[in-house]
VMD Tcl script that draws the C-alpha trace (Angstrom):
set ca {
  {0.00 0.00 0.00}
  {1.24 3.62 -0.32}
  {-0.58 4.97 2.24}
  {-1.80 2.26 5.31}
  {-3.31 2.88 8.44}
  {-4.54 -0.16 10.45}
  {-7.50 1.73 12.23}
  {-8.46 5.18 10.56}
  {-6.47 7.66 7.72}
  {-7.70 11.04 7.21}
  {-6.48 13.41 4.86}
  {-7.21 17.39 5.11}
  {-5.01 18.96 2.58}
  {-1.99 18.23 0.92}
  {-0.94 16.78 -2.83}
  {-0.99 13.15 -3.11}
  {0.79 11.34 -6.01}
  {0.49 7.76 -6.08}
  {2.21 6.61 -9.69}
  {2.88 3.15 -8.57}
  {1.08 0.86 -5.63}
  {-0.52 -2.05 -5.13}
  {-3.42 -0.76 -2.91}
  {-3.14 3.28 -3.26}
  {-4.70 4.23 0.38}
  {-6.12 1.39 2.90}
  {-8.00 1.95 6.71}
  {-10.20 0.56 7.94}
  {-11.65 4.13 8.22}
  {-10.74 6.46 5.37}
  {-11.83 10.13 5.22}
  {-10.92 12.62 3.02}
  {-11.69 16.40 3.61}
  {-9.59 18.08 1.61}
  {-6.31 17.74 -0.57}
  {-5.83 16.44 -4.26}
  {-5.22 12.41 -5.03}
  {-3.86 11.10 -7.55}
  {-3.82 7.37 -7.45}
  {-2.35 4.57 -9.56}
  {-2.93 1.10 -8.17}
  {-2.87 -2.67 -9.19}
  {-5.73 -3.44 -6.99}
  {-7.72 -1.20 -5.23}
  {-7.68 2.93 -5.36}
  {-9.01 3.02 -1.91}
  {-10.09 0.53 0.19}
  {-11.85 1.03 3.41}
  {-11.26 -2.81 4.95}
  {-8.29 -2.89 7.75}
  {-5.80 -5.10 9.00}
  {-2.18 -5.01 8.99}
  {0.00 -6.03 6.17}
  {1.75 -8.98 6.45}
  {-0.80 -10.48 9.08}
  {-2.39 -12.82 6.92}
  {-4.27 -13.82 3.44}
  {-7.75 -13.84 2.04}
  {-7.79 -17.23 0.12}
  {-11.00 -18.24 -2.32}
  {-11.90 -15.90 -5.01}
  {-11.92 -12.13 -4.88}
  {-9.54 -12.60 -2.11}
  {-6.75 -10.57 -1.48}
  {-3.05 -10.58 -2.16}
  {-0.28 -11.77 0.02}
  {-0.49 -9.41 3.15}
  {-3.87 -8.66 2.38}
  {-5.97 -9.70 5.93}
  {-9.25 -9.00 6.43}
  {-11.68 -8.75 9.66}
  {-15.18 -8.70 9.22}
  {-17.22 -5.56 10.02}
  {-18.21 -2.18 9.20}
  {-15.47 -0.49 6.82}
  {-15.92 3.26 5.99}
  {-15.15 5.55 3.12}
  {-16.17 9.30 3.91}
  {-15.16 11.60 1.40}
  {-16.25 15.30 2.54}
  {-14.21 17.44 -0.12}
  {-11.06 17.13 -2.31}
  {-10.25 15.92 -5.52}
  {-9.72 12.29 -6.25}
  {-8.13 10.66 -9.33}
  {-8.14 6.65 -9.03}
  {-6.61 4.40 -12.19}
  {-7.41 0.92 -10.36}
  {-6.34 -2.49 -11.62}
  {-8.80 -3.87 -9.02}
  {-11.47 -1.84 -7.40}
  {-11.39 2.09 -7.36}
  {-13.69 2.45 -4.48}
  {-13.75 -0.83 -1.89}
  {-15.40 -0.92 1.56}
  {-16.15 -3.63 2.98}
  {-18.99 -1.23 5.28}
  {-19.91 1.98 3.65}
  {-19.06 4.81 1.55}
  {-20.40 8.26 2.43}
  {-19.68 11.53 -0.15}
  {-20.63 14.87 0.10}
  {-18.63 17.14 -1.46}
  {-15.85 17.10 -4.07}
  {-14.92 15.61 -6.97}
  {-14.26 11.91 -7.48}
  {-12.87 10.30 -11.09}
  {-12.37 6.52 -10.81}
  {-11.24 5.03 -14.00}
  {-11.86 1.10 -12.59}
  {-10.76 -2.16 -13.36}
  {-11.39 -4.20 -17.51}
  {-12.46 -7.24 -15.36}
  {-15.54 -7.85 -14.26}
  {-14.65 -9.50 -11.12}
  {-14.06 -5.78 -9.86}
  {-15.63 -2.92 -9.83}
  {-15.14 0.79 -9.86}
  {-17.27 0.79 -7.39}
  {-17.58 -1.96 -4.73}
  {-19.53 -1.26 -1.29}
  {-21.27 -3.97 0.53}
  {-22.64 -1.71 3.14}
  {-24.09 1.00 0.81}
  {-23.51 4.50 -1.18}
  {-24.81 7.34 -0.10}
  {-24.39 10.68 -1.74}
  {-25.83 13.76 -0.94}
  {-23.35 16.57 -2.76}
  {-20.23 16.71 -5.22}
  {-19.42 15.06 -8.39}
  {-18.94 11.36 -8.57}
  {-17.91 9.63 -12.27}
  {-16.68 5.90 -12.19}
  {-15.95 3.89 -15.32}
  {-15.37 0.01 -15.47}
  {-16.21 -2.92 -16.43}
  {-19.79 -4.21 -16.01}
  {-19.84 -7.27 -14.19}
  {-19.87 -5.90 -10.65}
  {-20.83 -2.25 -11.75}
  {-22.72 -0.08 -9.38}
  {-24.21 3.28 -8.49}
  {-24.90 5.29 -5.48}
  {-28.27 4.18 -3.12}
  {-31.62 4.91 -3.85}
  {-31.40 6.25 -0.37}
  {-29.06 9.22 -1.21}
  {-30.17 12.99 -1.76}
  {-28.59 13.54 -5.01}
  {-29.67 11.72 -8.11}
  {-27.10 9.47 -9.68}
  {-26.66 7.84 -13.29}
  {-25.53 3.94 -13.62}
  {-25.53 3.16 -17.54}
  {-24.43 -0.33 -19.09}
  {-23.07 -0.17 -22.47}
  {-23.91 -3.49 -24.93}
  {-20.23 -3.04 -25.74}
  {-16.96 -2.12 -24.35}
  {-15.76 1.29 -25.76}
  {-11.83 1.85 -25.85}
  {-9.78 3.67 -23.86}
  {-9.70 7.70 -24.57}
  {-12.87 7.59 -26.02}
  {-15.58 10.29 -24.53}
  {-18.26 10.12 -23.00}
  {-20.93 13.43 -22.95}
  {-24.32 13.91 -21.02}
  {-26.20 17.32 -22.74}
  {-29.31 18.59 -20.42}
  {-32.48 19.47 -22.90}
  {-30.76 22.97 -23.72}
  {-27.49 21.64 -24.67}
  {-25.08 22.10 -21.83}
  {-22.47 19.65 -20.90}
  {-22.83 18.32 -17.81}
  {-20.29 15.54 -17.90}
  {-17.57 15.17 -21.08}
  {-14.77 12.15 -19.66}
  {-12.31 10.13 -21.07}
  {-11.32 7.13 -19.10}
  {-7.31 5.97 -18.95}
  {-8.41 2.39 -20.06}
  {-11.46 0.61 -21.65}
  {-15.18 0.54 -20.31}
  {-18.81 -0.98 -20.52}
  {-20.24 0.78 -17.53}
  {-20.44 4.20 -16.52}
  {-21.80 5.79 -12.74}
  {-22.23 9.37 -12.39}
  {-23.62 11.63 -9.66}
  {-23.66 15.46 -9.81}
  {-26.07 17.94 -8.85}
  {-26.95 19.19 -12.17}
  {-28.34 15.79 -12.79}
  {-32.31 17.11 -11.93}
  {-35.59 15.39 -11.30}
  {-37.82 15.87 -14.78}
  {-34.86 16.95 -16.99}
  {-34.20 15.13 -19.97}
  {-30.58 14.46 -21.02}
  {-29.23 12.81 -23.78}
  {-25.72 10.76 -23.76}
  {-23.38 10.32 -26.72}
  {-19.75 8.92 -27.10}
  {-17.10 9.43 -29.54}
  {-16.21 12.63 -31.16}
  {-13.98 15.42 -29.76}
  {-13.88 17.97 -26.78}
  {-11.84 21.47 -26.92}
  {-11.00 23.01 -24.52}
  {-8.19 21.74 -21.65}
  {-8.99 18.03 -20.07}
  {-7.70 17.20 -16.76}
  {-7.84 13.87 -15.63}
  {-9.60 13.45 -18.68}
  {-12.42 15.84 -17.56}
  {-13.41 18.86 -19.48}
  {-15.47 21.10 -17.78}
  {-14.61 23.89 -20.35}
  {-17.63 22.82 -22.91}
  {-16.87 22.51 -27.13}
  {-18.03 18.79 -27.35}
  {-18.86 17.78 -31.14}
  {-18.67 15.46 -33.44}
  {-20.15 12.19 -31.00}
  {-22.72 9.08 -31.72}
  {-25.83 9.62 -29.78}
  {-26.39 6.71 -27.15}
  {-29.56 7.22 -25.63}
  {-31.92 9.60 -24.44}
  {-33.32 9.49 -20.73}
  {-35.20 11.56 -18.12}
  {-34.13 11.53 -14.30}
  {-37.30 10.35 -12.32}
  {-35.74 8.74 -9.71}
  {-32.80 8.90 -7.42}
  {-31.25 6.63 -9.22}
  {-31.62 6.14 -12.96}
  {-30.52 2.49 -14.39}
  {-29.72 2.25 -18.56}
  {-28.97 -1.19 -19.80}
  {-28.59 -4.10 -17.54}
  {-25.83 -5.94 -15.97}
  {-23.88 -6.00 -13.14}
  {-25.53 -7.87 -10.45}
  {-22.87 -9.85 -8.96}
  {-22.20 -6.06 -6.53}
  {-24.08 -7.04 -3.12}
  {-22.83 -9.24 -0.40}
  {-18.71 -8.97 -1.71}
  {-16.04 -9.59 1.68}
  {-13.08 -8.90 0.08}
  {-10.59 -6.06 1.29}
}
mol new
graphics top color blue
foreach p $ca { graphics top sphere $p radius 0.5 }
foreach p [lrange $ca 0 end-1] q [lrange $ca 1 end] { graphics top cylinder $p $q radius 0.2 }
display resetview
């Protein structure tokens, strides 16, 4: 792990660059207020499951690595601000309890298998602020709760699209609320944001081109063009579902 704490982590402030790890930050309790992330990892971005490396293994599948030892229980993510980049081989966001996020902005670009996810919580997702956008594979793909206070987006795509290639949600007049590229390929795509409004029609495309500057491949600076309309949808729930898939995300006790 880069950055281990056996009982609880929390970051304030600060720059984080993690360009090479196996697990990029790992607590039993993680909480992040404040601060910028940037987090390559082999397995898991974060991981809110505890133990101490080198105590033991996880054996049977979706087990962990060598030094990887889990205890049963209620493992937290709280993410209350920040900015988080996550390029996961395994997981981008594990707990084996709960993840909580209300402010910020999270970019998970999660693992081409589908025995991860970008987003893997076995004690729920709730989200009530900030903007959330995972990309993975579909297997184990999931969204935020139905419980949370801002609406979120979970879309399965038939196909896997390559890596670099955009992805743009247009509300009815036009505007960009989301334009990503993700590091790697993906078939599934979660996104949470408080532009994303009860009654308000949106329409998402892929392909094309976006000017403007990218960061993390996020472009917040508008100028997208050029794409092949997906699908057209309007949010009437707290959490709107497009395709099908995943399925295999409830129940997990993996670290």
């Amino acid at each position: 792990d880069a950055i281990h704490a056996d009982a609880s982590l929390t970051i304030n402030e600060g720059t984080f660059i993690i360009s090479k790890s196996y697990e990029g930050i790992e607590s039993t309790e993680v909480t992040i207020n404040g601060g910028t992330l940037n987090i390559i990892s082999t397995d898991d971005g974060l991981n809110g499951a505890g133990g101490s490396d080198g105590s033991g293994f996880q054996p049977g599948p979706g087990g962990g690595g060598p030094g990887q030892f889990f205890v049963p229980g209620n493992r937290h993510i709280y993410i209350n601000g920040g900015y988080t980049f996550v390029d996961a081989g395994g997981d981008g966001l594990d707990a084996n309890g709960a993840i909580e996020m209300t402010a910020g902005v999270v970019l998970v670009n999660g693992p081409t298998e589908n025995m991860n996810g970008a987003l893997d919580t076995i004690g729920g997702f709730n989200i009530s602020g900030g903007m959330l956008v995972a990309v993975g594979s579909a297997g184990m793909a999931q969204a935020p709760d139905q419980s949370s206070s801002q609406n979120s987006l979970l879309v399965f795509l038939s196909g896997t699209l390559p890596a670099g290639t955009l992805i743009s949600i247009q509300n009815s007049a036009g505007e960009e609320i989301l334009t990503f590229a993700s590091t790697k390929q993906y078939q599934s795509i979660a996104f949470s944001s408080p532009e994303l409004a009860n009654d308000e029609s949106y329409t998402i495309s892929y392909g094309g081109s976006a000017s403007g500057s990218g960061v993390d491949g996020l472009y917040q600076d508008g100028g997208y063009s050029g794409g092949t309309e997906l699908t057209s949808f309007t949010v009437s729930g707290v959490v709107t579902q497009i395709g099908s898939g995943g399925g295999m995300g409830g129940g997990r006790t993996r670290p």
